[in-house]
Every structure is written in C-alpha cells, then in structure tokens.
PyMOL Python script that loads the backbone (N, CA, C, O; Angstrom):
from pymol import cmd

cmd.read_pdbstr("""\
ATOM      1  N   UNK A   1      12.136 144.448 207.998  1.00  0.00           N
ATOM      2  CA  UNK A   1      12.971 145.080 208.999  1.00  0.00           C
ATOM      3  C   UNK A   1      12.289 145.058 210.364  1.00  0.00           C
ATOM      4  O   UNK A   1      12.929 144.764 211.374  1.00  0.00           O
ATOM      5  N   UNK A   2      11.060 145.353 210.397  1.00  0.00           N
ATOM      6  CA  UNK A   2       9.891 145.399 211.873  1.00  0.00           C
ATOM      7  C   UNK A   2       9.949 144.061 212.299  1.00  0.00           C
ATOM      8  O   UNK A   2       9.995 143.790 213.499  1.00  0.00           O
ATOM      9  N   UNK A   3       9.952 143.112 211.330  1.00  0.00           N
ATOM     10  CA  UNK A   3      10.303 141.531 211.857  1.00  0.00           C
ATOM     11  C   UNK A   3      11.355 141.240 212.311  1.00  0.00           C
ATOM     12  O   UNK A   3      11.450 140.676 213.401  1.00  0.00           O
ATOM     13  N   UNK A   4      12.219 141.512 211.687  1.00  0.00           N
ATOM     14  CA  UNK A   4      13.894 141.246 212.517  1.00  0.00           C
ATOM     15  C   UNK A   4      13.922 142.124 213.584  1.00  0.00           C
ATOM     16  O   UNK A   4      14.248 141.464 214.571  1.00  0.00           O
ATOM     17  N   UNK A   5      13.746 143.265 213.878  1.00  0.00           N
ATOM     18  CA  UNK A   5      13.899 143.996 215.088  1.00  0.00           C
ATOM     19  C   UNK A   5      12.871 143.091 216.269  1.00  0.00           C
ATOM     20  O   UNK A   5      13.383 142.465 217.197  1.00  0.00           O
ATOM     21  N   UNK A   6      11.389 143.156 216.045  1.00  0.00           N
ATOM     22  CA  UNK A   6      10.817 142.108 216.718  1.00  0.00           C
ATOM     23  C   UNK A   6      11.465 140.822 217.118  1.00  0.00           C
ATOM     24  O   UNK A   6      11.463 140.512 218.310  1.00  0.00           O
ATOM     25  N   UNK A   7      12.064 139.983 216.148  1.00  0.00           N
ATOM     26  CA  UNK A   7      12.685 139.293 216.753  1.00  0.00           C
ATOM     27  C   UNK A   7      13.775 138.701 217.704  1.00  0.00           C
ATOM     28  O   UNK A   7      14.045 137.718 218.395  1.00  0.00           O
ATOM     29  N   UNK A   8      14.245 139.970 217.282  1.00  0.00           N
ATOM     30  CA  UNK A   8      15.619 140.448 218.407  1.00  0.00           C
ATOM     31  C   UNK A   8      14.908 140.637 219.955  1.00  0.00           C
ATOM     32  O   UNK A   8      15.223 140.245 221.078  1.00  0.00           O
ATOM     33  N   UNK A   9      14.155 141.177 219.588  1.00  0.00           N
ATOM     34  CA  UNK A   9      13.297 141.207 221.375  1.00  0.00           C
ATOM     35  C   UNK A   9      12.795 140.815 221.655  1.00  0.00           C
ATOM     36  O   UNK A   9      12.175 140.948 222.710  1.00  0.00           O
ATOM     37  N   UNK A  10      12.736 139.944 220.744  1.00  0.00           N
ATOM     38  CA  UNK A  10      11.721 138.066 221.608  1.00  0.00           C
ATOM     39  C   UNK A  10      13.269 137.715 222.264  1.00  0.00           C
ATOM     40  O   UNK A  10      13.663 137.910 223.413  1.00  0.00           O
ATOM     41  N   UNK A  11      13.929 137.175 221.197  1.00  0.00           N
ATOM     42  CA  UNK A  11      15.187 136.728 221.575  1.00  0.00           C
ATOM     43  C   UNK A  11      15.753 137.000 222.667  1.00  0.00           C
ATOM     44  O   UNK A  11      15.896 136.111 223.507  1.00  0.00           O
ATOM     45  N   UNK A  12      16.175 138.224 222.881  1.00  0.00           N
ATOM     46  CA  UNK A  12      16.633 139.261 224.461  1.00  0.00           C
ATOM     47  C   UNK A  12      15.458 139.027 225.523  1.00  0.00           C
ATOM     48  O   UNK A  12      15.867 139.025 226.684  1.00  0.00           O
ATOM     49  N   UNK A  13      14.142 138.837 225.372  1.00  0.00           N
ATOM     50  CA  UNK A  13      13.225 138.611 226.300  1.00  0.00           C
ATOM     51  C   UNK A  13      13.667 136.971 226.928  1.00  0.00           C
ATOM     52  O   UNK A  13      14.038 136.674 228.063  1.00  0.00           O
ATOM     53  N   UNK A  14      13.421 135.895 225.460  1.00  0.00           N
ATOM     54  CA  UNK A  14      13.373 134.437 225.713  1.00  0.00           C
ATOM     55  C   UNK A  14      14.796 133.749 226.563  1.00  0.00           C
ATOM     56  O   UNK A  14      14.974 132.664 227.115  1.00  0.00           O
ATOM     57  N   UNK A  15      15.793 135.132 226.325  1.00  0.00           N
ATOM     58  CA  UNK A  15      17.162 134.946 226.988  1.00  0.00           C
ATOM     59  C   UNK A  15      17.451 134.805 228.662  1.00  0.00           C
ATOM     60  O   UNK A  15      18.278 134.242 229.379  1.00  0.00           O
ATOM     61  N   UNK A  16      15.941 135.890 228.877  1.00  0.00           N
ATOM     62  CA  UNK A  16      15.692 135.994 230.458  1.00  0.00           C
ATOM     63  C   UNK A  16      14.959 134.929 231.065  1.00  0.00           C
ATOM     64  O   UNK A  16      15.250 134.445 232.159  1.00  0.00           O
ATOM     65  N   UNK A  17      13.977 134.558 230.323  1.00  0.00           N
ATOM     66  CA  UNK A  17      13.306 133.616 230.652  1.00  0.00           C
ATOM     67  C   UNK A  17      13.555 132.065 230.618  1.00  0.00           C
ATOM     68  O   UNK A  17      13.104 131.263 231.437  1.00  0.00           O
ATOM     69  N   UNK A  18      14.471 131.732 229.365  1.00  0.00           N
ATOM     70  CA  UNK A  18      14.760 130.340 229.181  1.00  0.00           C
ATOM     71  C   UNK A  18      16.046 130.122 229.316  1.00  0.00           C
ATOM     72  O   UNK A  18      16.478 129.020 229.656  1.00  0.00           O
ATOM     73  N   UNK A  19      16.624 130.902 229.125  1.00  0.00           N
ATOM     74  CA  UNK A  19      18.170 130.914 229.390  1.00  0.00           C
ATOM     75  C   UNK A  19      18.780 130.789 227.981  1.00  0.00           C
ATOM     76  O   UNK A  19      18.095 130.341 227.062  1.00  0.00           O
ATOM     77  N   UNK A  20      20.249 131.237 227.767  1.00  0.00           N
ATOM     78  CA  UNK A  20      20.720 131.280 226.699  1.00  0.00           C
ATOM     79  C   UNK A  20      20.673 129.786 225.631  1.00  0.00           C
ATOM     80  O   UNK A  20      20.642 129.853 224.402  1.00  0.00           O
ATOM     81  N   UNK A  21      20.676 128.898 226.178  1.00  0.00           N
ATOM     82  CA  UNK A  21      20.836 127.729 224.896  1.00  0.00           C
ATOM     83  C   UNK A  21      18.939 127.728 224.309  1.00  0.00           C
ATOM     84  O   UNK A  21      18.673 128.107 223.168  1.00  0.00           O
ATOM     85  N   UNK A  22      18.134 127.387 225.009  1.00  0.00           N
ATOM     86  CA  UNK A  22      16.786 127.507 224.774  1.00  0.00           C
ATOM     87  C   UNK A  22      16.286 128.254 223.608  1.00  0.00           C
ATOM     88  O   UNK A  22      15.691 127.847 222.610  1.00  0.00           O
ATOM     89  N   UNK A  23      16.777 129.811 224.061  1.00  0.00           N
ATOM     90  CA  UNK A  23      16.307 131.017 223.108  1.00  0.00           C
ATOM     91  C   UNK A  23      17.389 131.270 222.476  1.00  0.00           C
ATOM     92  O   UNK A  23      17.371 132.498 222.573  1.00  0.00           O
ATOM     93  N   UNK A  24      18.514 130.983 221.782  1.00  0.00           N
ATOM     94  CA  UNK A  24      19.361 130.860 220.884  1.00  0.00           C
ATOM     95  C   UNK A  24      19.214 129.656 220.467  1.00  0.00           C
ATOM     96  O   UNK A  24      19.785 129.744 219.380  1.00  0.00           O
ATOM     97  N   UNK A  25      18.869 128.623 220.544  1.00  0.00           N
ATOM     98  CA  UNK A  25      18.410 127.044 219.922  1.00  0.00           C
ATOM     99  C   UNK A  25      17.406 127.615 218.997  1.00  0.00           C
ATOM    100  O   UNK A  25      17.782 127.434 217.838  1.00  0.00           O
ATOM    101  N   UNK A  26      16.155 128.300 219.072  1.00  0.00           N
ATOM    102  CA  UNK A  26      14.945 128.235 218.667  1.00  0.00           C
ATOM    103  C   UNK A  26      15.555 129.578 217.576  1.00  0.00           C
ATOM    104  O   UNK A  26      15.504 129.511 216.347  1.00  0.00           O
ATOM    105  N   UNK A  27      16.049 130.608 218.262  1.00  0.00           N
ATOM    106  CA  UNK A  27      16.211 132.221 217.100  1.00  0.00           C
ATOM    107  C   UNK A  27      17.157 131.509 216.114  1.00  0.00           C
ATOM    108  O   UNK A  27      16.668 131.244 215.016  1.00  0.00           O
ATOM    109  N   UNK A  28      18.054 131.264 216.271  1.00  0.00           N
ATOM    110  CA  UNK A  28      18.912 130.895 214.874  1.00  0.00           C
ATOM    111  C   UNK A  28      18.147 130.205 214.019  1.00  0.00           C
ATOM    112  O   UNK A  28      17.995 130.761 212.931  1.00  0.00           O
ATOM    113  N   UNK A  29      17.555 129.047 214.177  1.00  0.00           N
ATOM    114  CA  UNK A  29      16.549 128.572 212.831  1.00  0.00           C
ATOM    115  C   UNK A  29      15.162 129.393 212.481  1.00  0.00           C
ATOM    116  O   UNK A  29      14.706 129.384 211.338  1.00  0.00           O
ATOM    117  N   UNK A  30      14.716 129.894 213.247  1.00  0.00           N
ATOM    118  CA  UNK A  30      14.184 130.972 213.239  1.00  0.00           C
ATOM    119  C   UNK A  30      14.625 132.293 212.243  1.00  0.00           C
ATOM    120  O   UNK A  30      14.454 132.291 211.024  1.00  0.00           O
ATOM    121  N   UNK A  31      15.144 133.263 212.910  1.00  0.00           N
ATOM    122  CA  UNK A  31      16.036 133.711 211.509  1.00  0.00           C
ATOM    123  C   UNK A  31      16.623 133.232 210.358  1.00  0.00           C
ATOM    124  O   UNK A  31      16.479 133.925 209.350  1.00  0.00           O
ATOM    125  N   UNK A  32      17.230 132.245 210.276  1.00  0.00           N
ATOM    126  CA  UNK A  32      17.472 131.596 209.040  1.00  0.00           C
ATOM    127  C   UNK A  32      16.480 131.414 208.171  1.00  0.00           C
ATOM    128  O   UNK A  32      16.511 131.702 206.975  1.00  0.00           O
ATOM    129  N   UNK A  33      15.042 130.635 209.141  1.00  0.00           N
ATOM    130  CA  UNK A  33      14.059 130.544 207.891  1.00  0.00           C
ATOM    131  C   UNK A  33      13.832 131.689 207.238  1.00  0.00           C
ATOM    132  O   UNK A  33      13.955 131.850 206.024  1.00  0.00           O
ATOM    133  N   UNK A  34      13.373 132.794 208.332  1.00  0.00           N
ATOM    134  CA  UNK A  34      12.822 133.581 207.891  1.00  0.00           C
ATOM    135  C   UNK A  34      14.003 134.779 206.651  1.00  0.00           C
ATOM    136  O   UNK A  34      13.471 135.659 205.974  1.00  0.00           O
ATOM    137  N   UNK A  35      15.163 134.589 206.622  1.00  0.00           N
ATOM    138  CA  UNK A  35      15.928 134.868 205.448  1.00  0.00           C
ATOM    139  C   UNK A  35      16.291 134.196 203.956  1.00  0.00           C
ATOM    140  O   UNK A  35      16.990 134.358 202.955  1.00  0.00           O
ATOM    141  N   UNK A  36      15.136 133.187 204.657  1.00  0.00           N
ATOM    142  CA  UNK A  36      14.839 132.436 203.149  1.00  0.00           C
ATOM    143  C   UNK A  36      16.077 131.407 203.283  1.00  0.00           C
ATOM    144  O   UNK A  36      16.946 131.628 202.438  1.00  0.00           O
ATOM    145  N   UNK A  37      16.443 129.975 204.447  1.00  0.00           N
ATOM    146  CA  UNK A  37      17.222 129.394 204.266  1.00  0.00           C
ATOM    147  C   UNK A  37      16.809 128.171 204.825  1.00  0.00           C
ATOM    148  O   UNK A  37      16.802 127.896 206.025  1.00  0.00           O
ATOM    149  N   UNK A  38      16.345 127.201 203.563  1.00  0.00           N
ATOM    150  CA  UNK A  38      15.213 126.220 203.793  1.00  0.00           C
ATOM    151  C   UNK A  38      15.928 124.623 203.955  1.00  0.00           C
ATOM    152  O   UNK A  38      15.276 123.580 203.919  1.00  0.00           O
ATOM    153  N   UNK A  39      16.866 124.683 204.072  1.00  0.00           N
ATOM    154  CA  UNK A  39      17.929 122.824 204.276  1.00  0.00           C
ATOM    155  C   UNK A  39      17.759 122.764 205.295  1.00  0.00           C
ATOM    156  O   UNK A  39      18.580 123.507 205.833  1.00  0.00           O
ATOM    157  N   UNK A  40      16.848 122.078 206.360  1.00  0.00           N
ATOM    158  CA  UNK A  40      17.007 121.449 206.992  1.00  0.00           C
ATOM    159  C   UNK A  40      18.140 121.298 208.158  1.00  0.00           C
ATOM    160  O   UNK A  40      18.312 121.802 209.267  1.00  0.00           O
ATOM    161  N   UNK A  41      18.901 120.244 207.254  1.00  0.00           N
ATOM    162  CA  UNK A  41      20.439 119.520 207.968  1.00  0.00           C
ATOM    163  C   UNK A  41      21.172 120.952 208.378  1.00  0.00           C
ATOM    164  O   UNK A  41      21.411 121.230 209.553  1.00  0.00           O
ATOM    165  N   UNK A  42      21.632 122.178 206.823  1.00  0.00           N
ATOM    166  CA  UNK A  42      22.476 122.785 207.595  1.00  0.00           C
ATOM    167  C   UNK A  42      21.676 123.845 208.108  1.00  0.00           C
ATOM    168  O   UNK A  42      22.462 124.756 208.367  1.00  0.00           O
ATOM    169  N   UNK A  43      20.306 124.253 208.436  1.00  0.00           N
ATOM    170  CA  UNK A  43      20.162 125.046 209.658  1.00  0.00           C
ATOM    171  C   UNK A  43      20.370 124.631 210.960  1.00  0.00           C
ATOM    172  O   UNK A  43      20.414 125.357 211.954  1.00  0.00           O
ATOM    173  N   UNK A  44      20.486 123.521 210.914  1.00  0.00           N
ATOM    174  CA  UNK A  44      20.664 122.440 212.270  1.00  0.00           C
ATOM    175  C   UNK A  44      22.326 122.610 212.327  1.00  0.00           C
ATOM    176  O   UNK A  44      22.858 123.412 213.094  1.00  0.00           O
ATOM    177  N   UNK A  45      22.902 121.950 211.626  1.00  0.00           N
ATOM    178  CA  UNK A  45      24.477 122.213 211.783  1.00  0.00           C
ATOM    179  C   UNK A  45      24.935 123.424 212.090  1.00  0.00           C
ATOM    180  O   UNK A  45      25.979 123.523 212.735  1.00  0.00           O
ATOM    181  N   UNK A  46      24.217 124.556 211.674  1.00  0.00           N
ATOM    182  CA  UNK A  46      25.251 125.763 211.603  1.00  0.00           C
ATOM    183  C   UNK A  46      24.672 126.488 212.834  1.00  0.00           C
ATOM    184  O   UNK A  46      25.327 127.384 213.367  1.00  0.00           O
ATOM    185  N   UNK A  47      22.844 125.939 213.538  1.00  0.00           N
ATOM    186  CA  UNK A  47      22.345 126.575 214.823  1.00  0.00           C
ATOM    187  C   UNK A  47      23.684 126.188 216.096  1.00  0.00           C
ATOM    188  O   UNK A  47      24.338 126.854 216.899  1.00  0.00           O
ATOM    189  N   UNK A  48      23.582 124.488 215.632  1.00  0.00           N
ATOM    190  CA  UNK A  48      24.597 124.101 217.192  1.00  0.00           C
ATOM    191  C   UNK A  48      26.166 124.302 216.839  1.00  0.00           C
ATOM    192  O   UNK A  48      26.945 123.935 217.719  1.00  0.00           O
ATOM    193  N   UNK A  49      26.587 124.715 215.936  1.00  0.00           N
ATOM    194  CA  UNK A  49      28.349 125.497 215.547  1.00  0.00           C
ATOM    195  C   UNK A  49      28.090 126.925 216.481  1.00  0.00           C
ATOM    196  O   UNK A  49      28.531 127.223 217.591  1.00  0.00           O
ATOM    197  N   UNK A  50      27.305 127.574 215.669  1.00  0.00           N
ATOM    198  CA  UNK A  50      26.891 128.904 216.238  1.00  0.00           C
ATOM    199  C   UNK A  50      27.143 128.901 217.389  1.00  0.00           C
ATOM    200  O   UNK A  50      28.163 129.033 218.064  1.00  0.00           O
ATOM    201  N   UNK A  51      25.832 128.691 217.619  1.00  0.00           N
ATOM    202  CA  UNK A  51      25.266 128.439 219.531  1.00  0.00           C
ATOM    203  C   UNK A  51      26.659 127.869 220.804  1.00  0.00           C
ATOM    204  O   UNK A  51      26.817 128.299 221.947  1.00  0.00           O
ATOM    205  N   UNK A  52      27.373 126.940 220.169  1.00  0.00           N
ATOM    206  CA  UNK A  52      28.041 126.236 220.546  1.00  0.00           C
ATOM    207  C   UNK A  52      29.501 127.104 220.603  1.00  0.00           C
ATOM    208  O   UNK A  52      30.095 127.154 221.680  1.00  0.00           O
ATOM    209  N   UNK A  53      29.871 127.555 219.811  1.00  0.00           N
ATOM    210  CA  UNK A  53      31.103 128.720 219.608  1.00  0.00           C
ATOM    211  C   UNK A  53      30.638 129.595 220.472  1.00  0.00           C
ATOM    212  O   UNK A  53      31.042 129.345 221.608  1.00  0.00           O
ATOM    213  N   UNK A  54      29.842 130.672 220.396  1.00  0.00           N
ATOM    214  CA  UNK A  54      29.919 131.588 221.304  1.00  0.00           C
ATOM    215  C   UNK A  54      29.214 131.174 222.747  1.00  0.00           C
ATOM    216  O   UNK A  54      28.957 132.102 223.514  1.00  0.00           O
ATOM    217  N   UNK A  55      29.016 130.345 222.993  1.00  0.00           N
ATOM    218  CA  UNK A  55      28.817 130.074 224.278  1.00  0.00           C
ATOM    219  C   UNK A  55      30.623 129.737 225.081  1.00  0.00           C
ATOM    220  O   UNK A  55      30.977 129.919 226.246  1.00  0.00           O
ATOM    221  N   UNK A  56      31.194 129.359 224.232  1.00  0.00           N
ATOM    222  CA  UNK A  56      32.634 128.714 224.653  1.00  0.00           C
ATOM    223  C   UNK A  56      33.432 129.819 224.224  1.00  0.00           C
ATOM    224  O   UNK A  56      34.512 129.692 224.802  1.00  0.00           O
ATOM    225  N   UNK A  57      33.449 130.945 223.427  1.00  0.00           N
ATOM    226  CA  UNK A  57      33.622 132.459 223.952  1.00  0.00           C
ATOM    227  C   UNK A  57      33.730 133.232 224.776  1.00  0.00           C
ATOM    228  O   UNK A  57      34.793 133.809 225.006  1.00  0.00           O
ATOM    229  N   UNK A  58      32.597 133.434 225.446  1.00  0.00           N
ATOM    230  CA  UNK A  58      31.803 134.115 226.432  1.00  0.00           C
ATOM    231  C   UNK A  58      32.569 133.628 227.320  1.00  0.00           C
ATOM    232  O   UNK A  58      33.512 134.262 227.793  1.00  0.00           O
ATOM    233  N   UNK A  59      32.124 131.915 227.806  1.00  0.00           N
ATOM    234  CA  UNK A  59      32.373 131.881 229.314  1.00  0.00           C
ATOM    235  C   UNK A  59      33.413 130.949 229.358  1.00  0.00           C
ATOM    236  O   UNK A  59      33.388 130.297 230.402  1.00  0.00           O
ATOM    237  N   UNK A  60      34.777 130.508 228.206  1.00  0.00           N
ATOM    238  CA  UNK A  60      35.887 129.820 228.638  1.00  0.00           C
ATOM    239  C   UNK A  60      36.816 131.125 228.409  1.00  0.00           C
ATOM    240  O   UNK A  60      37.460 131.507 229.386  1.00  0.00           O
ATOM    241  N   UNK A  61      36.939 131.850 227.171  1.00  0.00           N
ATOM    242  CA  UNK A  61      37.692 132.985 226.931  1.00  0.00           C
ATOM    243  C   UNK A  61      37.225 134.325 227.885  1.00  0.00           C
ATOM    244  O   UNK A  61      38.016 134.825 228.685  1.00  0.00           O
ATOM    245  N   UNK A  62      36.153 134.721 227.739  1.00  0.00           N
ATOM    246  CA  UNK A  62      36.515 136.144 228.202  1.00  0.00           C
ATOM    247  C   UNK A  62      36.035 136.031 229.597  1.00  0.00           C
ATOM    248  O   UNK A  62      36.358 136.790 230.511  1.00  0.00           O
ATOM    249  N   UNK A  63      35.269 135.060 229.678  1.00  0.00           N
ATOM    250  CA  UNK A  63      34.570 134.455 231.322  1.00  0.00           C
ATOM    251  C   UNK A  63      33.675 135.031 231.861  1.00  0.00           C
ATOM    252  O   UNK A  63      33.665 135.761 232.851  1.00  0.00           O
ATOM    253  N   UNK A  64      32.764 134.639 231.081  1.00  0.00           N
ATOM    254  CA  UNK A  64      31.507 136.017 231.079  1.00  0.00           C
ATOM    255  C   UNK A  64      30.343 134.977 231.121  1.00  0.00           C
ATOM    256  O   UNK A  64      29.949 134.296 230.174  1.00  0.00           O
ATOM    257  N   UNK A  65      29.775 134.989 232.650  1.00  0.00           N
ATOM    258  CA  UNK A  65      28.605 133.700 232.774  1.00  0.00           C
ATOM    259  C   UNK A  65      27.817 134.124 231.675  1.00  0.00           C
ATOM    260  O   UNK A  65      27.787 135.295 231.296  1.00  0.00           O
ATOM    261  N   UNK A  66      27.016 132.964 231.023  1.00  0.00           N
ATOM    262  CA  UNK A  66      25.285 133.492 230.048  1.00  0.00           C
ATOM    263  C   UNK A  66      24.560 132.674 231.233  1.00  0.00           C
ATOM    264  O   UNK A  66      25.159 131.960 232.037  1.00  0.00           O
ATOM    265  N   UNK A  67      23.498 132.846 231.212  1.00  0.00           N
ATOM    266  CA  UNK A  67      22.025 132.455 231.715  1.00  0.00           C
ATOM    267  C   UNK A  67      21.838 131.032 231.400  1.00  0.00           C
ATOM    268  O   UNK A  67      20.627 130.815 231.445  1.00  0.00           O
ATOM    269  N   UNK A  68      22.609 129.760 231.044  1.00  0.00           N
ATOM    270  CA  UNK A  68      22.335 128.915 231.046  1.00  0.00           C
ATOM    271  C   UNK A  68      21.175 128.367 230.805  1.00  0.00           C
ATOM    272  O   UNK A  68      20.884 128.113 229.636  1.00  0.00           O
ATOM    273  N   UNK A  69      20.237 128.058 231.899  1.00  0.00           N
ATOM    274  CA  UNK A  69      18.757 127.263 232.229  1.00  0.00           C
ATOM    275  C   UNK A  69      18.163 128.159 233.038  1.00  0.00           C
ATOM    276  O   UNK A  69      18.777 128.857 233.844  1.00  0.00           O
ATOM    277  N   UNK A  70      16.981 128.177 232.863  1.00  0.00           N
ATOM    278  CA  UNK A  70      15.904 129.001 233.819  1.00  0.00           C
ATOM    279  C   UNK A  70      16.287 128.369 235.149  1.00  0.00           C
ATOM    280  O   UNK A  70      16.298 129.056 236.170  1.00  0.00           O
ATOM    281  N   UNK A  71      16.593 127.112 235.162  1.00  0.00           N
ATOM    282  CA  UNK A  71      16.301 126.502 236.914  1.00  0.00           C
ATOM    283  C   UNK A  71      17.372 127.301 237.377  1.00  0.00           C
ATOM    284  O   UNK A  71      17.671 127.301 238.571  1.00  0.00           O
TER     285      UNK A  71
END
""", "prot")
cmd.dss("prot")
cmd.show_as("cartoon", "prot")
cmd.util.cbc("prot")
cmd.orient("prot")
C-alpha cells in the first residue's frame, strides 16, 4: 500500500516535470509490473490504449489542457 501511494506521487510530481505522456508512459508499466503483470506486448498495448484514451478525454471532450512536454 506505502508503494502504491509513493507511486502516485512520483507520478503527480513526474506530471510537473515531464509532462503528461512521459510520466504516464513510464507509471502504467510501472504499476502493472509491480501488480504482478509480466507480458510484455500487453503492458505495452494497454499503457498506449490507456494513455491514449484519456488524453483524448481530457482535451477533445471536456477540453481540459494536460501538460503535454516540459518544453
């Protein structure tokens, strides 16, 4: 539980710093491993579905900029 909470606030930190695709690229396989979910292919498939859906949420539906890129 101290690990998942920790990781949530890397995540919310790495969000400021790298911008949303960066630090949501890296936490989703990240969490996954660490819930014990070891394939490869679909942690990869289901990071960029994920990542990829709620980014096109956010800012085509409700129109809510994310942080993109640090630059």
């Amino acid at each position: 539980m101290v690990a998942g909470l920790l990781a949530i606030c890397l995540y919310v930190a790495g969000f400021w710093f790298v911008g949303y695709w960066v630090a949501t690229l890296l936490f989703i396989p990240a969490l996954s491993w660490g819930l014990g979910h070891r394939k490869p292919a679909e942690v990869a498939l289901v990071t960029l579905i994920v990542t990829s859906l709620v980014w096109l949420v956010f800012t085509q539906l409700l129109l809510i900029p994310l942080r993109d890129w640090p630059f």
